[in-house]
Backbone bond lengths (Angstrom), bond angles and torsions (degrees), N, CA, C in turn:
res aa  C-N    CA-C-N  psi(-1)  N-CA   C-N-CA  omega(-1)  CA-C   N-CA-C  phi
1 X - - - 1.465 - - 1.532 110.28 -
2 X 1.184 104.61 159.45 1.811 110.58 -178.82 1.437 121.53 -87.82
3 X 1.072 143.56 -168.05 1.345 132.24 -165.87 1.169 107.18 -91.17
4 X 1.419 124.66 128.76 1.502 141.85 171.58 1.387 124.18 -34.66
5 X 1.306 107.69 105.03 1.667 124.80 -159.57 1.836 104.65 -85.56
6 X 1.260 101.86 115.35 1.394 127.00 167.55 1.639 101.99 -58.48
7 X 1.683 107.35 104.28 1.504 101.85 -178.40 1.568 118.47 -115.06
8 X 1.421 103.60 -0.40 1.317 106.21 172.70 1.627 107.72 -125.53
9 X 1.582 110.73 174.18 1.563 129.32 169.89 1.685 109.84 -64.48
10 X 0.966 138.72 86.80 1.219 125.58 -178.35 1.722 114.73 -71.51
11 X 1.876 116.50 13.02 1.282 101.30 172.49 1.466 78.98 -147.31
12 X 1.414 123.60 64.58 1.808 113.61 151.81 1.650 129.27 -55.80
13 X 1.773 104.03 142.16 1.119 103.19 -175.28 1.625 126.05 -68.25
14 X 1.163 114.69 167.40 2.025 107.47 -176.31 1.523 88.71 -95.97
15 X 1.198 84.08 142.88 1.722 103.32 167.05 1.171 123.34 -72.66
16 X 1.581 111.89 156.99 1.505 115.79 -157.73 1.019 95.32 -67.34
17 X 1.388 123.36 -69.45 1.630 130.24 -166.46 2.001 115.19 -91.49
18 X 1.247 97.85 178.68 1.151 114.95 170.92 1.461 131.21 -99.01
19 X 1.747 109.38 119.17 1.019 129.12 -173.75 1.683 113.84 -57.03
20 X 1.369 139.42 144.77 1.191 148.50 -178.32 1.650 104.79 -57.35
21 X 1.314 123.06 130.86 1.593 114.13 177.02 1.590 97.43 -49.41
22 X 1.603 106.07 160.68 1.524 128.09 176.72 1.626 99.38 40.58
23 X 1.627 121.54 40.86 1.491 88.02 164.93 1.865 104.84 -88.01
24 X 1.054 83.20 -177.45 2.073 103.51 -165.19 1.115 107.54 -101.40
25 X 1.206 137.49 119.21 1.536 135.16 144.14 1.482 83.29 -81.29
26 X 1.353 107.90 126.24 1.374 154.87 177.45 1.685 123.52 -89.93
27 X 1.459 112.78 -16.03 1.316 121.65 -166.16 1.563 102.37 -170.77
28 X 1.649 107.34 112.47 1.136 105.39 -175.37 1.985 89.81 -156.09
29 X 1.289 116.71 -165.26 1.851 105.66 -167.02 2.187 75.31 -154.11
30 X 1.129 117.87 176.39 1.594 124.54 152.70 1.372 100.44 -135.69
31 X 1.549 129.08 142.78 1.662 114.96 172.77 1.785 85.39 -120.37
32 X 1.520 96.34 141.30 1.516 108.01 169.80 1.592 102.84 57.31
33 X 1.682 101.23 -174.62 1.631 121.51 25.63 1.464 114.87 -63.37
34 X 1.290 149.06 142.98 0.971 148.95 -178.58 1.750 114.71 -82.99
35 X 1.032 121.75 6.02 1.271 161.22 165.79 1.736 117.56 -67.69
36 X 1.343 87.44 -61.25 1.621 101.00 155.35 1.417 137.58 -136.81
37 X 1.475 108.39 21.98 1.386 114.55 138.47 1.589 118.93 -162.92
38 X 1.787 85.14 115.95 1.517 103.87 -158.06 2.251 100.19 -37.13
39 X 1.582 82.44 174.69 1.461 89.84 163.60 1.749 92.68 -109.45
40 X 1.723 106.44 -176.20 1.372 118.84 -152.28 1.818 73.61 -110.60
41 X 1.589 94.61 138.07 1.397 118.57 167.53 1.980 99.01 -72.03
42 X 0.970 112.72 -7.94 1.181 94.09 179.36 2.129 113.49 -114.97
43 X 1.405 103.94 12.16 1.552 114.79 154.52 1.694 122.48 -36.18
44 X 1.220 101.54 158.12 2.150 96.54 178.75 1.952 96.75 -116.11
45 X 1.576 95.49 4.68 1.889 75.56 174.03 2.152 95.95 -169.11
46 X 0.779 116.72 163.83 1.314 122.67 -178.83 1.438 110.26 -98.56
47 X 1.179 130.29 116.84 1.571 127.40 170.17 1.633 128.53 -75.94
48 X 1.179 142.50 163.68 1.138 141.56 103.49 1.296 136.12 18.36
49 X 1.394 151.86 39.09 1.325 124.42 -154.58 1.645 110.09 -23.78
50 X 1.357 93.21 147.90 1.907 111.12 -176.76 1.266 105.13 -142.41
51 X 1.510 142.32 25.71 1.477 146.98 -137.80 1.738 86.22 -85.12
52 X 1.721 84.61 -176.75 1.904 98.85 -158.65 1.767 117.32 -69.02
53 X 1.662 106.77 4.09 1.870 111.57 -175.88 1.471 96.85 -96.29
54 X 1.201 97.34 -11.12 1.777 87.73 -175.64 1.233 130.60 -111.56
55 X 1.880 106.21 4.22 1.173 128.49 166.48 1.967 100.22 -105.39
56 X 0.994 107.21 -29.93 1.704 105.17 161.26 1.406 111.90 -39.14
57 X 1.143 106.76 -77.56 1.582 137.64 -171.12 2.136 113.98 -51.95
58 X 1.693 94.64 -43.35 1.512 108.88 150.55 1.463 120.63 -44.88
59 X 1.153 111.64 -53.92 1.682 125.46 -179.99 1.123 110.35 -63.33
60 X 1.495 124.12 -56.05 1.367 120.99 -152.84 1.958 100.41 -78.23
61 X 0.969 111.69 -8.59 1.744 125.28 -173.78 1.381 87.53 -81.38
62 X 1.492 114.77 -69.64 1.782 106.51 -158.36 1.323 105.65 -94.30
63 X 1.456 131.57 21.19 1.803 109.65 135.36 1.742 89.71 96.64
64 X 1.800 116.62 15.03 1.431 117.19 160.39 0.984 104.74 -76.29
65 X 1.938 110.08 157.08 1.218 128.79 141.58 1.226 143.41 -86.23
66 X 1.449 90.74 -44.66 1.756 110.83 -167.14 1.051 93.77 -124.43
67 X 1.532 110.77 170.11 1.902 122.95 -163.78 1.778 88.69 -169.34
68 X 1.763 94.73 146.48 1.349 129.97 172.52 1.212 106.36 -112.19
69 X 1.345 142.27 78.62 1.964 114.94 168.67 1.422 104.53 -75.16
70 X 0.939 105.25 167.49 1.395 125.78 -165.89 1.657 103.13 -143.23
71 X 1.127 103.37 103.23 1.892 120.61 -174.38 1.841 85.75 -44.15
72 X 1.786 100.88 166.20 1.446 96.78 -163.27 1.556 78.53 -130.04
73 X 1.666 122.63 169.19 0.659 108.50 164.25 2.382 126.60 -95.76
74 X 1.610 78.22 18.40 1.612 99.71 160.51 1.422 120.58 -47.84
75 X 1.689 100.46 -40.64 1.815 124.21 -157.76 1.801 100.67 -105.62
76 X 1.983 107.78 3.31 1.382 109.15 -168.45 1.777 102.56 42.42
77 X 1.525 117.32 -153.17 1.196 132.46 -165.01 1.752 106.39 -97.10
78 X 1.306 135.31 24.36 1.069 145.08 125.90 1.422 127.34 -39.08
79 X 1.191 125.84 76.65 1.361 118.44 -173.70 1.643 111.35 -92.13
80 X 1.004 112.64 11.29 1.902 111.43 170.39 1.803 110.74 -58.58
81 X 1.421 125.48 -20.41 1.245 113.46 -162.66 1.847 85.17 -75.74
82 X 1.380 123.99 -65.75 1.606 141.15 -173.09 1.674 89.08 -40.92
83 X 1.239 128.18 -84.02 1.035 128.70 -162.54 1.524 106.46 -39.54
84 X 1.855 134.92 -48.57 1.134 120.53 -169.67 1.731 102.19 -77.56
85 X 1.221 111.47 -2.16 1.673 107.66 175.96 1.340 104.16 -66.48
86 X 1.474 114.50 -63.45 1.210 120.85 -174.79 1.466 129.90 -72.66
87 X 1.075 105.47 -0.63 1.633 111.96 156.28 1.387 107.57 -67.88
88 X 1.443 112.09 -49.64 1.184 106.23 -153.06 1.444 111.54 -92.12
89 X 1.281 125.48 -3.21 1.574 143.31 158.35 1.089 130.09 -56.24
90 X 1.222 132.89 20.59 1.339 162.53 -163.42 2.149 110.89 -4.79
91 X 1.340 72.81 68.57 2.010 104.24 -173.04 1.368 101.66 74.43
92 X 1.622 139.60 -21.96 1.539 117.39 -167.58 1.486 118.16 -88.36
93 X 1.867 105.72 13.56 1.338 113.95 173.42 1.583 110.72 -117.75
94 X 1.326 124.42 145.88 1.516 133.38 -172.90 1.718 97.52 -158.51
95 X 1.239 106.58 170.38 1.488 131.28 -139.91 1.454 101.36 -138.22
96 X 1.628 107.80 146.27 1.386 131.87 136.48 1.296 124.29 -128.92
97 X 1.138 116.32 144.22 1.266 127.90 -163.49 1.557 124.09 -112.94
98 X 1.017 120.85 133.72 1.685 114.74 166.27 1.878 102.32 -93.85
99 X 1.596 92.06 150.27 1.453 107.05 -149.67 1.813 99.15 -141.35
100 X 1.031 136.67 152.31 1.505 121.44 175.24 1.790 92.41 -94.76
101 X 1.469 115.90 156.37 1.350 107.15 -170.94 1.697 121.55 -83.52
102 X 1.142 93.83 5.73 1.870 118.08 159.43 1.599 125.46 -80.24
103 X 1.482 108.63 -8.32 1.631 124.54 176.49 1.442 92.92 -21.93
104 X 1.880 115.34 139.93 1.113 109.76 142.57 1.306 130.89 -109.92
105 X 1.059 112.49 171.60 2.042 119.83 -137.32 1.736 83.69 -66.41
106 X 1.293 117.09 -50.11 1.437 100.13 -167.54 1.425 115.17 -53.88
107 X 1.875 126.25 -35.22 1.475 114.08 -171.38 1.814 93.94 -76.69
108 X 1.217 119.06 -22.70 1.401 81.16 170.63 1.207 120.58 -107.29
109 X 1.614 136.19 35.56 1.182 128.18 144.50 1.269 117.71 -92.31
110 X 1.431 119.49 11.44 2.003 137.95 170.87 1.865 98.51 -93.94
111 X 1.535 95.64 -35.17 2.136 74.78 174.78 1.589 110.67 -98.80
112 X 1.445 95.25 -12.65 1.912 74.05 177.98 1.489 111.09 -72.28
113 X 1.712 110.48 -24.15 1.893 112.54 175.59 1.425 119.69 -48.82
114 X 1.521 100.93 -38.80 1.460 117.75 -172.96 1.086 127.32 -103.66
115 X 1.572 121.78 20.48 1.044 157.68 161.97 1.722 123.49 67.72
116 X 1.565 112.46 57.95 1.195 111.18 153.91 1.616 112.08 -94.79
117 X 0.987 113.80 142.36 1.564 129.49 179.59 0.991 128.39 -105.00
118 X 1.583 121.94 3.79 1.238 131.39 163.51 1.281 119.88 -145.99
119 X 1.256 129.18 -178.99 1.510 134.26 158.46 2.157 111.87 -118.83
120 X 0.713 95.19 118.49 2.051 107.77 -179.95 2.115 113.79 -78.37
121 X 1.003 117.14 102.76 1.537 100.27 168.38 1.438 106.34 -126.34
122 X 1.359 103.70 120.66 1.364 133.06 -179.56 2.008 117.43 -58.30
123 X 0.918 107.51 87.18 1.902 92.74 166.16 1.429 131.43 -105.46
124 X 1.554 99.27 44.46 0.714 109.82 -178.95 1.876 124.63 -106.17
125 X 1.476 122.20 85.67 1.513 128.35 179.49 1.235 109.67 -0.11
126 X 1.135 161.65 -19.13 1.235 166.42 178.04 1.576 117.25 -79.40
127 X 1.553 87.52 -41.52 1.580 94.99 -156.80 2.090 104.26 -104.68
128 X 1.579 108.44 -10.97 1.308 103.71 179.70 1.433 102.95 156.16
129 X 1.524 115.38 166.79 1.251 120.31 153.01 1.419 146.02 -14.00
130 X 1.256 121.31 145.38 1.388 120.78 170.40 1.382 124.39 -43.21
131 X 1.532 150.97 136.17 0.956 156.62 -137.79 1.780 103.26 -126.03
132 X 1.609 143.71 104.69 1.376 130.64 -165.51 1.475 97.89 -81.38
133 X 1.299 116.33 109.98 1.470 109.51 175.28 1.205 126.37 -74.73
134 X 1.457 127.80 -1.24 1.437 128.22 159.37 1.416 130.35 -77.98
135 X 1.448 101.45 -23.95 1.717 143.18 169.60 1.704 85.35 -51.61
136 X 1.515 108.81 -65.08 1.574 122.30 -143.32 1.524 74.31 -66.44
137 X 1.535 129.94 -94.55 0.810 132.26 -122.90 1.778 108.57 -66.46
138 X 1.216 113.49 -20.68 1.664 122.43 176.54 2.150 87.25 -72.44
139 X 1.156 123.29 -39.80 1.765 103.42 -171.49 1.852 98.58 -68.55
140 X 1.488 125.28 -44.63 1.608 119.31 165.75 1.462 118.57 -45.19
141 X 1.000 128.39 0.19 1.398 145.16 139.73 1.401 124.67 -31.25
142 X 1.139 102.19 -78.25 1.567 148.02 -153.61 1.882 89.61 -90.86
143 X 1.423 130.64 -39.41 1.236 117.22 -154.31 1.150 98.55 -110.41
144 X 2.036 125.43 -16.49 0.986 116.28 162.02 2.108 128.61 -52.53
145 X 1.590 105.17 -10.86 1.748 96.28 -165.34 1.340 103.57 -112.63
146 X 1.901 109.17 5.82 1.217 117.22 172.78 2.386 110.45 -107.53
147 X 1.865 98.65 25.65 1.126 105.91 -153.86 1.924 127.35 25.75
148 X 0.970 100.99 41.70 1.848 107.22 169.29 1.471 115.00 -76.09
149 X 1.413 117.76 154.94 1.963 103.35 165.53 1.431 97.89 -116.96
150 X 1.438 100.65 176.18 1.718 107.12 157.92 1.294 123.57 -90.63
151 X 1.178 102.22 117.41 1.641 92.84 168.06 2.004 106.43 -92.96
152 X 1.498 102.97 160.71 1.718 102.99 -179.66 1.762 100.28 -141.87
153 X 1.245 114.83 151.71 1.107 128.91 -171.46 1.828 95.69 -119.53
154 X 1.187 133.82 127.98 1.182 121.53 170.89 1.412 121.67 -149.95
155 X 1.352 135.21 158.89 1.650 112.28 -179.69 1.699 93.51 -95.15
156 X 1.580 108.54 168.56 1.393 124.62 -164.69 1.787 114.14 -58.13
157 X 1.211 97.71 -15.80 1.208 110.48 -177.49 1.452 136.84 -75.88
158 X 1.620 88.28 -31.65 1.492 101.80 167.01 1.365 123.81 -85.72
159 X 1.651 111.64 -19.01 1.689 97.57 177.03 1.685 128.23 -27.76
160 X 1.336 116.27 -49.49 1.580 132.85 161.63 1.312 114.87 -35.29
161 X 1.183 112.52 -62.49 1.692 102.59 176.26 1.460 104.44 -95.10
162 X 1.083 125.08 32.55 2.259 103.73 -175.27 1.727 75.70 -117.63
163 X 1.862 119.50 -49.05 1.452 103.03 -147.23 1.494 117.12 -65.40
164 X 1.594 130.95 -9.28 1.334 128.43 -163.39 1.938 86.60 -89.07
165 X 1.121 108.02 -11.41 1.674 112.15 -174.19 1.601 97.91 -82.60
166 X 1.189 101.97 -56.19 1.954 109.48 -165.77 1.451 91.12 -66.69
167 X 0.876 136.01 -66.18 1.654 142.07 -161.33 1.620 90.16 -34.83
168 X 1.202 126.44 -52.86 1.817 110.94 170.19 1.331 144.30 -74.87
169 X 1.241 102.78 6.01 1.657 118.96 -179.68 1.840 102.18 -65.04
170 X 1.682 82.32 134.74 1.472 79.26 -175.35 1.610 119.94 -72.66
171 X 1.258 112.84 -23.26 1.431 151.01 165.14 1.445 113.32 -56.89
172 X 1.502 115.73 144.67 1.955 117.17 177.87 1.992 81.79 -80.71
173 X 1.717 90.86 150.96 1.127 108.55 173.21 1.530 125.46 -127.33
174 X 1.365 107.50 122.23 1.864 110.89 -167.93 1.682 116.46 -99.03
175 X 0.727 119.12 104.13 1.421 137.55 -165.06 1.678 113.20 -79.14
176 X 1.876 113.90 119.49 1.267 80.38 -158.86 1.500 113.89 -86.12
177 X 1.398 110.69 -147.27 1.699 121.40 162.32 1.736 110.25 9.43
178 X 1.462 100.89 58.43 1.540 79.21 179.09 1.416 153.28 97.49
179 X 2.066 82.09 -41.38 1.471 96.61 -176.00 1.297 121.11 99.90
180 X 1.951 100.34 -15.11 1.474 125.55 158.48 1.999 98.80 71.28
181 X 1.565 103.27 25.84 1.675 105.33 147.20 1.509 117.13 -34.88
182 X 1.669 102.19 141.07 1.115 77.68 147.43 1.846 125.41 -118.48
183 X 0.966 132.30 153.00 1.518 134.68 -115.74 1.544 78.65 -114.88
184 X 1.350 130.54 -40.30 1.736 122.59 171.95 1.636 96.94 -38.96
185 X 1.724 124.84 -47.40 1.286 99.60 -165.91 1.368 114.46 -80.18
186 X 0.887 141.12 36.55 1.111 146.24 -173.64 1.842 133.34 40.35
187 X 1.015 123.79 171.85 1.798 117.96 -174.24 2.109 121.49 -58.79
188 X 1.303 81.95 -19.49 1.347 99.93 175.19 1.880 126.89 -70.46
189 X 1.506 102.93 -26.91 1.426 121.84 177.71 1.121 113.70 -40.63
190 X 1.138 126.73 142.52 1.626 124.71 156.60 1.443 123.10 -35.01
191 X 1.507 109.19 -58.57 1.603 110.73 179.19 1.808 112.38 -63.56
192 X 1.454 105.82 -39.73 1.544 78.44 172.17 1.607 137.98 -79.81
193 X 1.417 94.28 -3.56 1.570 112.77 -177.01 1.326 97.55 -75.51
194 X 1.523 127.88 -35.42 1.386 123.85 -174.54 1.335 106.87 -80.47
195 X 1.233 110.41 -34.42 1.736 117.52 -178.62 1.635 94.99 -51.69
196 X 1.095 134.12 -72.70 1.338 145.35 155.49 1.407 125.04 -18.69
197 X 1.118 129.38 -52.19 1.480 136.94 176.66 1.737 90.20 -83.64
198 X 1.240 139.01 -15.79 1.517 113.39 -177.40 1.840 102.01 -92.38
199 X 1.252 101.21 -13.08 1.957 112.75 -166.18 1.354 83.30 -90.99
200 X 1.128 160.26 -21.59 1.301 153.79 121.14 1.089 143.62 3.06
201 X 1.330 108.79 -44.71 1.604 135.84 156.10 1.157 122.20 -99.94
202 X 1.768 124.96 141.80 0.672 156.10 -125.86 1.627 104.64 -82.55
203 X 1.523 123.15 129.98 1.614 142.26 178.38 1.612 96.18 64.30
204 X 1.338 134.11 35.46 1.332 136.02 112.82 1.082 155.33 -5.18
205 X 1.477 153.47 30.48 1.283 154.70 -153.26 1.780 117.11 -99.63
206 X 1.132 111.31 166.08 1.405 97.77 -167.89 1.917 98.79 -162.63
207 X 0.978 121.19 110.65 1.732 135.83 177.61 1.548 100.67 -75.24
208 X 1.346 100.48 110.03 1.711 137.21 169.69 1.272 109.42 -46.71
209 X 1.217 116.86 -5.14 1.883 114.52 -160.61 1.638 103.03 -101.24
210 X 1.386 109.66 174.52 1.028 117.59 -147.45 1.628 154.91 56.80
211 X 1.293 87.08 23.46 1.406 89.13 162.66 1.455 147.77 -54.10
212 X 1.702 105.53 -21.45 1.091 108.99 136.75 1.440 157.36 -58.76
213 X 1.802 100.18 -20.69 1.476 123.32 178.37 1.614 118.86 -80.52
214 X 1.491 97.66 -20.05 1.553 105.46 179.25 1.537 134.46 -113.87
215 X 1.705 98.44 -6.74 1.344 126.94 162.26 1.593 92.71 -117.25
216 X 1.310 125.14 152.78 1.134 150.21 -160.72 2.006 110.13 -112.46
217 X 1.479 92.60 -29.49 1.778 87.42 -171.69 1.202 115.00 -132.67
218 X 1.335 138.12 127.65 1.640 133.19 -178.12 1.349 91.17 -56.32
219 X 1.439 100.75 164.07 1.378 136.08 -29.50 1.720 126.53 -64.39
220 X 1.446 127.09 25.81 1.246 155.53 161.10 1.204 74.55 36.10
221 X 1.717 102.80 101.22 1.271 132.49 -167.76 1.485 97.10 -118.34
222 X 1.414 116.68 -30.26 1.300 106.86 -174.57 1.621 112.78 -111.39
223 X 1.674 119.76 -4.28 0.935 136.73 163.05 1.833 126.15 -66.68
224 X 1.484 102.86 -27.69 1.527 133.99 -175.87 1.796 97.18 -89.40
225 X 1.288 102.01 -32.39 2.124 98.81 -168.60 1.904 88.21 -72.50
226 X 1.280 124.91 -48.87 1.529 129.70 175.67 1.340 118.82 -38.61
227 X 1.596 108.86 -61.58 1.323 121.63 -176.94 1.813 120.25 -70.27
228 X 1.156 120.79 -19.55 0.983 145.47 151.73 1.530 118.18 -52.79
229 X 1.208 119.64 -66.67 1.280 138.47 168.41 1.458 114.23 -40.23
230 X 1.484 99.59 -57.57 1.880 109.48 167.04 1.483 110.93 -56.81
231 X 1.425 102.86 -46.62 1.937 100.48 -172.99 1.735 99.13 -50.12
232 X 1.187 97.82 -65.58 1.481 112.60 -156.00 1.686 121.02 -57.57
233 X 1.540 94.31 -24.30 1.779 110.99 178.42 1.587 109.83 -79.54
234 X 1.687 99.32 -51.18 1.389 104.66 -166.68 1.754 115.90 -111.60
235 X 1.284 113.03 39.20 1.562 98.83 -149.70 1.599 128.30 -79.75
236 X 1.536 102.84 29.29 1.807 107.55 173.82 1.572 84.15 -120.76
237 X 1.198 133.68 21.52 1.839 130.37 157.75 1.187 110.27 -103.17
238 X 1.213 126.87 -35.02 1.521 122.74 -158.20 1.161 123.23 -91.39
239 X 1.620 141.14 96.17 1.509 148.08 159.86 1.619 99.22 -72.26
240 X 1.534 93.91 145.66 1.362 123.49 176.89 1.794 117.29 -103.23
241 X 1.427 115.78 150.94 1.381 108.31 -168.58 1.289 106.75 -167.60
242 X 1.469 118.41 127.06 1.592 126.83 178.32 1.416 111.08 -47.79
243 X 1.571 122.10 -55.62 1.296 133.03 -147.90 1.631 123.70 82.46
244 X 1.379 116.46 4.46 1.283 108.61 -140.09 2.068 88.62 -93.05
245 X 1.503 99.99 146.97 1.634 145.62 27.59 1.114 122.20 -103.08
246 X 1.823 104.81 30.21 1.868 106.43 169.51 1.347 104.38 54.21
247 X 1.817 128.94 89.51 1.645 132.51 176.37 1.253 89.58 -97.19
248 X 1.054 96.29 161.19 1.540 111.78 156.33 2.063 115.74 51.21
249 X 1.356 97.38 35.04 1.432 105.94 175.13 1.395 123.11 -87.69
250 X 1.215 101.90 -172.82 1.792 113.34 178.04 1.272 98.50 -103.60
251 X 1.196 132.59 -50.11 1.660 131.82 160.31 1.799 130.07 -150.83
252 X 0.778 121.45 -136.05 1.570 101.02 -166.35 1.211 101.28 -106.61
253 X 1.064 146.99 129.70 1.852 143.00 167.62 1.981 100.63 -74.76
254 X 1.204 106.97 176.94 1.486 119.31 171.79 1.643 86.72 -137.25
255 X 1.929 77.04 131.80 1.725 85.08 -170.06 1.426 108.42 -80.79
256 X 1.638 121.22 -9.15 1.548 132.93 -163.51 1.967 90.01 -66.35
257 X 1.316 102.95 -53.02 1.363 102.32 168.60 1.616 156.36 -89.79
258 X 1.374 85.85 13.40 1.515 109.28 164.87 1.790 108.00 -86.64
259 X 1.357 126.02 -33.07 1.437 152.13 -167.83 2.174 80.42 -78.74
260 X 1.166 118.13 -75.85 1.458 117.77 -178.86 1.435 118.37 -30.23
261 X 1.922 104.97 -53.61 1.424 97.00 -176.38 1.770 115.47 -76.75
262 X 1.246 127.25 14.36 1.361 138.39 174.18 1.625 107.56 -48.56
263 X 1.821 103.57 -54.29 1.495 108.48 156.92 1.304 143.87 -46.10
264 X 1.509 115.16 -28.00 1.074 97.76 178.73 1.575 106.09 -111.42
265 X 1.482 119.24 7.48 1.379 109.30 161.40 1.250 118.43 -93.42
266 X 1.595 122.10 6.84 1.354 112.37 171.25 1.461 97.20 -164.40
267 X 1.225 120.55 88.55 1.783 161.35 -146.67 1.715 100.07 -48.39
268 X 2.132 94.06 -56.99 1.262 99.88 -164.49 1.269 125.03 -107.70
269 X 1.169 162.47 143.57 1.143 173.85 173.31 1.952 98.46 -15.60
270 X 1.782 106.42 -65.02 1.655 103.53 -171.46 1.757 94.95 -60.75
271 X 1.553 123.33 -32.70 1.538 93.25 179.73 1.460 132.36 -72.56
272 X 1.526 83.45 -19.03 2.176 84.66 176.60 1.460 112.89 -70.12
273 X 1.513 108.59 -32.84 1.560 116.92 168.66 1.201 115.06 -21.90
274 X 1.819 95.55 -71.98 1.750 112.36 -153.64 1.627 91.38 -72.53
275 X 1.195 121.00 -30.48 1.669 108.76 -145.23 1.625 91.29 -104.05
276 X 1.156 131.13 -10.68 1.832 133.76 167.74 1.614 107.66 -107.33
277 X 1.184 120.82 -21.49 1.655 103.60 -179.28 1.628 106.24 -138.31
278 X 1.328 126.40 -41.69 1.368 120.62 169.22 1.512 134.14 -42.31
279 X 1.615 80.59 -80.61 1.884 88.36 177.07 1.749 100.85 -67.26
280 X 0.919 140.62 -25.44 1.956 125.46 172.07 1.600 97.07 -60.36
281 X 0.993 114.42 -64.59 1.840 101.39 -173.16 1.317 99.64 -74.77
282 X 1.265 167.97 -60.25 1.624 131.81 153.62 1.283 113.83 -3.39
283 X 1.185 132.61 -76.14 1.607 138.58 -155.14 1.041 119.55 -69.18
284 X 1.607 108.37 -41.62 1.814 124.54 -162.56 1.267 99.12 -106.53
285 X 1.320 139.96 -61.17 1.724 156.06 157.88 1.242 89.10 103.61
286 X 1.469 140.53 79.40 1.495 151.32 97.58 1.449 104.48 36.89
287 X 0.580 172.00 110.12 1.764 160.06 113.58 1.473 103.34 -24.93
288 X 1.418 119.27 -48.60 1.694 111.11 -174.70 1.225 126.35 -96.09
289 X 1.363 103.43 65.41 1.427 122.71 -178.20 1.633 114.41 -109.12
């Protein structure tokens, strides 16, 4: 592998204002230490260590409470790095996990104990293989009696063929980045109209983050008119999420100002509510609430 790519700001700015008690970063990854937990020989780039003191220490700067990691596929299907996060998060941290779609019921009645709350499958070319969606939707089965959801990673392209698939999950389904639009084309596009007509139907959810991933240039002016659009259309679906240590980017975001544009994707005070502390304890169920 090549030399270990620095993927985050290691001195982000603090945000102007103040975040709502217990709001959620909703979407976050830990890499390493790699020291003591390898990365997956089957990764597309080598990171930085980013382990769970330095996403602590992230939080306690921008005025979070609660946190989602989301296993990476850095850590492949090893979920011990997330799991020792969330031990050590003293309940305001919880988990999703990548899982092969053959899981058996007992390993995932060992992460729902230890509090992952979902399972993540990536279709995204970058990140791996084709995904059997009959596979998927027979394992939402199985994760519905252990209350888990699906989360899905997908490029904009597939909304068309994934949503007549998701629409049957027995499980609520959280959709990531968007849906990974891209936000130059504006709200009018096909893919976001479908992104939209699939949040439509019923146990639907969809993570506000990335606005950097789908607009290309601060102040992701046209990435923020989208996310906005979602707040304002759907706003008991929509969780919010840094992404951070930002894999697989175009360049580094500053998380001080990803936390800033929170305002202008959700104007008023009751929307930062629902979309930083409501719908996360709906979705995730907090115990320390």
């Amino acid at each position: 592998m090549t030399t270990p790519i620095l993927t985050y700001n290691p001195n982000p700015s603090h945000p102007d204002k103040q975040l709502p008690p217990l709001a959620c970063d909703s979407h976050v990854h830990v890499f390493g230490p790699a020291d003591r937990y390898a990365y997956a020989s089957s990764r597309n780039f080598t990171p930085v260590d980013a382990p769970k003191e330095r996403l602590f220490d992230l939080h306690r700067h921008l005025g979070i409470g609660r946190c989602v990691i989301v296993q990476s596929a850095v850590h492949g299907m090893d979920n011990r790095v997330v799991e020792d996060a969330i031990a050590a998060g003293q309940g305001r941290y919880l988990g999703v996990a990548l899982v092969p779609l053959d899981v058996d019921d007992g390993e995932l009645q060992r992460l729902a104990r230890v509090g992952f709350r979902a399972v993540r499958f990536n279709f995204m070319p970058h990140l791996g293989s084709a995904v059997d969606t009959q596979a998927l939707l027979a394992l939402t089965q199985r994760l519905a009696t252990l209350e888990m959801h699906l989360q899905v990673h997908f490029p904009s392209a597939m909304v068309h063929s994934l949503a007549p698939v998701l629409v049957q999950s027995a499980v609520p389904v959280v959709i990531d980045h968007m849906g990974r639009v891209d936000a130059l084309l504006g709200p009018q596009h096909a893919d976001f109209a479908a992104l939209c007509d699939l949040l439509g139907q019923p146990g639907m959810h969809v993570k506000v983050s990335g606005i950097d991933r789908i607009d290309p240039s601060p102040p992701y002016t046209a990435g923020l008119l989208l996310a906005r659009c979602l707040v304002e259309r759907f706003p008991t679906q929509c969780v919010w999420g840094t992404d951070w240590p930002h894999p697989n980017h175009t360049h580094v975001p500053d998380d001080g100002a990803l936390v800033n544009a929170i305002w202008q994707m959700a104007p008023d005070a009751e929307l930062r509510q629902r979309v930083l502390v409501d719908n996360p304890q709906a979705l995730y169920r907090f115990a320390n609430h």
